[in-house]
C-alpha positions in Angstrom: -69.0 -87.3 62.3 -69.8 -90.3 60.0 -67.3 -93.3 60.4 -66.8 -93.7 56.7 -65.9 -90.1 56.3 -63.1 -90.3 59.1 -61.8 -93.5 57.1 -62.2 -91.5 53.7 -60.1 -88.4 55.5 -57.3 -91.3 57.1 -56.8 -92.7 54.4 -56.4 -89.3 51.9 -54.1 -88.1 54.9 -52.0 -91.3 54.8 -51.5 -91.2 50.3 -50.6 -87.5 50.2 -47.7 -88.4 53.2 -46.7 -91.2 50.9 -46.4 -88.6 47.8 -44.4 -86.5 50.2 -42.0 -88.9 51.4 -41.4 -89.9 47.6 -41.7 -87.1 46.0 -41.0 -84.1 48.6 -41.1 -80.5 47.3 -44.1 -81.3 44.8 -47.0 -79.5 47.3 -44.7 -75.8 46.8 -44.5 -76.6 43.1 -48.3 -76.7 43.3 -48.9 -74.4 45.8 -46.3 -71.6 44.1 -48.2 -71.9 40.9 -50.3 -68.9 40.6 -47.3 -66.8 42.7 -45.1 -64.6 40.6 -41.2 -65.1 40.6 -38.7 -63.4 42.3 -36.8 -60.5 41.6 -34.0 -62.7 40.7 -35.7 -65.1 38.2 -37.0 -62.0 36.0 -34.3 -62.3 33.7 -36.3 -61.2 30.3 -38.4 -57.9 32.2 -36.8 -54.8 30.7 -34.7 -52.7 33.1 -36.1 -49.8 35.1 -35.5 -45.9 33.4 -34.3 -45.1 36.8 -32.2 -47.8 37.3 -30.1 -47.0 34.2 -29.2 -42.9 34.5 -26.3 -43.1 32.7 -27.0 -44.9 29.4 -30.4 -42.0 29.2 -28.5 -39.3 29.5 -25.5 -40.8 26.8 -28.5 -41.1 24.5 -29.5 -37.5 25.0 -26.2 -36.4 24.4 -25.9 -38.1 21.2 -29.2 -36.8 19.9 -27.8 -33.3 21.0 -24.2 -33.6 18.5 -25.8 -35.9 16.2 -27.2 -34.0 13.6 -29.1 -36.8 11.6 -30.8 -38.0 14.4 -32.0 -34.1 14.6 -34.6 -34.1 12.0 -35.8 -30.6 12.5 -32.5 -28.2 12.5 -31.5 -26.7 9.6 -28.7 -28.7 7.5 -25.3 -27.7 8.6 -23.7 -25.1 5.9 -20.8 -26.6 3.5 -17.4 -24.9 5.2 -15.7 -23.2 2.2 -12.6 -25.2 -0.1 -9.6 -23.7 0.2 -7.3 -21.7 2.4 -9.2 -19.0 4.5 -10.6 -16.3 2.2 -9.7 -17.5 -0.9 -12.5 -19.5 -1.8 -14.7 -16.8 -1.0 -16.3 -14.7 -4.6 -13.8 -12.1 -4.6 -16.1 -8.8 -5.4 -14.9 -6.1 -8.1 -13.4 -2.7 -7.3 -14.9 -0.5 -8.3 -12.8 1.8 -10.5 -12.0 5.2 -8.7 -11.9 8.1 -10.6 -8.5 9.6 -11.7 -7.3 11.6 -9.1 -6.2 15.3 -9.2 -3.0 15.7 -9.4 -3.2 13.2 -12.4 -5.7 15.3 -14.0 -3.7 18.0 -13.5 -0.3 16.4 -15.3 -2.9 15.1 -17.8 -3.8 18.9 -18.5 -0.2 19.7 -18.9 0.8 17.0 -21.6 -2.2 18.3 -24.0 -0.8 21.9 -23.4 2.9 20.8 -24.0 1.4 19.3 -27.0 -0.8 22.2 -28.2 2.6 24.1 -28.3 4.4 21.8 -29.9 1.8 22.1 -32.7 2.2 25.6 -33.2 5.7 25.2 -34.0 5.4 22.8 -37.1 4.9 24.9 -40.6 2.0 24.9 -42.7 2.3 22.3 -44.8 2.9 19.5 -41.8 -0.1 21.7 -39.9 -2.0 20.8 -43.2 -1.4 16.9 -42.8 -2.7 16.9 -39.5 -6.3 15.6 -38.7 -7.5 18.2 -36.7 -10.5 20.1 -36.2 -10.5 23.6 -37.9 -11.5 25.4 -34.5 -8.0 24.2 -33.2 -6.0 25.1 -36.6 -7.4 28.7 -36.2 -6.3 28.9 -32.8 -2.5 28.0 -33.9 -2.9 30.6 -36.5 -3.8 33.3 -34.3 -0.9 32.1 -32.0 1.7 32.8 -35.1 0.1 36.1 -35.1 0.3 37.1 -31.6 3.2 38.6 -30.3 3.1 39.9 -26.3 3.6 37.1 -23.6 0.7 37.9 -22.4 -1.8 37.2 -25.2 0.5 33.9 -26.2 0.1 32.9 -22.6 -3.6 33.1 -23.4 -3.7 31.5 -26.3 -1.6 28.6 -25.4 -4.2 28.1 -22.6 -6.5 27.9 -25.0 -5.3 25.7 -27.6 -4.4 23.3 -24.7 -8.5 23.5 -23.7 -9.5 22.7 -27.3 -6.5 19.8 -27.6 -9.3 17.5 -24.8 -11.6 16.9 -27.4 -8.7 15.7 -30.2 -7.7 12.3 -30.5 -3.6 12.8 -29.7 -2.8 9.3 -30.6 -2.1 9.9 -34.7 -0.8 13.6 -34.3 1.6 11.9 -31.4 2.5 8.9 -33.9 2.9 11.7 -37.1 5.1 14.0 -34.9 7.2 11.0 -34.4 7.8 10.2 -37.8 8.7 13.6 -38.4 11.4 13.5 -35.4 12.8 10.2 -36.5 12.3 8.6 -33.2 9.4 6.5 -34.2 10.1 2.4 -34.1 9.0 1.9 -37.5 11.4 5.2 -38.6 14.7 3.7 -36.7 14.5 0.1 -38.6 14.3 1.6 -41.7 17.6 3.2 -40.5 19.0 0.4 -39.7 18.4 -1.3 -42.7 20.6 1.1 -44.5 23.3 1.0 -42.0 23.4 -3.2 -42.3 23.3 -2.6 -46.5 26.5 -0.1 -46.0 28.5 -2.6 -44.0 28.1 -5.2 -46.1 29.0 -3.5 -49.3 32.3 -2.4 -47.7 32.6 -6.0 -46.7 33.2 -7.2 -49.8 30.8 -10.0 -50.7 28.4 -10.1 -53.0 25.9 -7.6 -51.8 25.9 -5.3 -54.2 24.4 -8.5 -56.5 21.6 -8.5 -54.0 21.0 -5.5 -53.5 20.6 -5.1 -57.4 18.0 -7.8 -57.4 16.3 -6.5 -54.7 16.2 -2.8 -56.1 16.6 -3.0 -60.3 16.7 1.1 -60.3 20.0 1.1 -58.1 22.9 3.2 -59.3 25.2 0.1 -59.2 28.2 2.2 -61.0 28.2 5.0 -58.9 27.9 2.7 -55.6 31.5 0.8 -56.7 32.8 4.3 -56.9 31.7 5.2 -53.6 32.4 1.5 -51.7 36.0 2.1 -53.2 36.9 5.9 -52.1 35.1 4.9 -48.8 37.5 1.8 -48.7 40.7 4.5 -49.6 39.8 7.2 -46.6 39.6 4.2 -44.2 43.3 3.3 -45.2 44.8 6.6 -45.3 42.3 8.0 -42.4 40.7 10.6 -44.2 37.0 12.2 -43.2 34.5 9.5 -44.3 32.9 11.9 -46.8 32.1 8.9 -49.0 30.8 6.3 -46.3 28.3 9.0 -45.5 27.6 9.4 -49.4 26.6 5.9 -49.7 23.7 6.1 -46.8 22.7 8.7 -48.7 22.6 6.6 -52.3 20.9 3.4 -49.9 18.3 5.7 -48.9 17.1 7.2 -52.5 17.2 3.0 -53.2 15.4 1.9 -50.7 12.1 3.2 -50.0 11.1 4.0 -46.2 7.6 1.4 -45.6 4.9 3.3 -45.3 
């Protein structure tokens, strides 16, 4: 080997001692350059799937109850307002036809009817709207005279009362009775207008400016006889003359 080269190596040998003895440590800096870190020193390297179990499967159980990270289920349906079943459309019964026994009751009433009819006379037969097939059949039943045959006929007339309106004869055979609503104010009326003559105050002034044609002489007869049998407690012969006089007066409405 040369002699300058073994002076050239002594002498490199003796400066990088010197660089160790001042500086030590500096030849693993340089010699750990190009070697990757430890374990310990990869603070920023994302963790390992397998290292984390638990927070994997939390996230897959969120996305299973979490319904907006679920893109691709159908929307969840709006629970129904309310109290149970009440918010729910409530569907229409249907209406049932009448049952029989009603149908049979309603068979009756027309036939009661139908007889009732063939008891009025002929002139309140004559102010009835009716057809003419049913005022021939109560004609035939004035005619006929076995059980039988009236049986029959009754029968009859109560089949031809279905296709007859029932709700003016009803309302005309009340007037006739007396028992209709409009019939038992008009009663009333009268019975007020008697009390309040025999009362004594000035009715009988109103009553004549209600009704110019009353019979206002014949009235004060009548107050003061009715006024007499009171005292003495004779039959009220006159107190039931003066409905009588209130009723000519005052005209039933129509």
């Amino acid at each position: 080997m040369n002699t300058h080269d073994d002076n050239e190596d002594k002498k490199n040998t003796k400066e990088i001692n010197k660089l160790d003895s001042e500086h030590p440590g500096n030849h693993l800096l340089i010699e750990d350059e190009d070697e990757p870190l430890d374990d310990e020193d990869q603070d920023d390297e994302p963790y390992d799937d397998e290292d984390e179990p638990y927070e994997d499967e939390e996230g897959d159980a969120d996305d299973e109850t979490d319904p907006e990270n679920d893109s691709d289920d159908a929307p969840t349906p709006a629970k129904p307002q309310g109290r149970g079943l009440r918010s729910l459309p409530v569907e229409e019964e249907e209406e049932l036809p009448p049952s029989k026994t009603k149908i049979k009751k309603q068979m009756h009433d027309l036939r009661d009817l139908g007889e009732e009819l063939t008891e009025l006379g002929k002139d309140q037969i004559a102010q009835l709207d009716i057809p003419e097939s049913l005022r021939d059949a109560i004609r035939e039943m004035h005619r006929t005279k076995t059980f039988g045959a009236k049986r029959r006929q009754l029968q009859y007339i109560g089949k031809l009362m279905r296709d007859v309106d029932t709700a003016p004869i009803i309302a005309k055979l009340n007037t006739w009775k007396g028992t209709s609503q409009q019939h038992i104010g008009y009663m009333h009326q009268l019975e007020r207008w008697r009390e309040r003559l025999l009362s004594g105050d000035n009715a009988l002034t109103e009553l004549l400016a209600a009704y110019p044609q009353t019979d206002v002489q014949r009235l004060r007869t009548l107050i003061r006889n009715s006024l007499k049998e009171r005292e003495v407690g004779k039959p009220a012969k006159n107190y039931r003359e003066i409905f009588q006089v209130l009723r000519e007066t005052i005209p039933e409405p129509v």
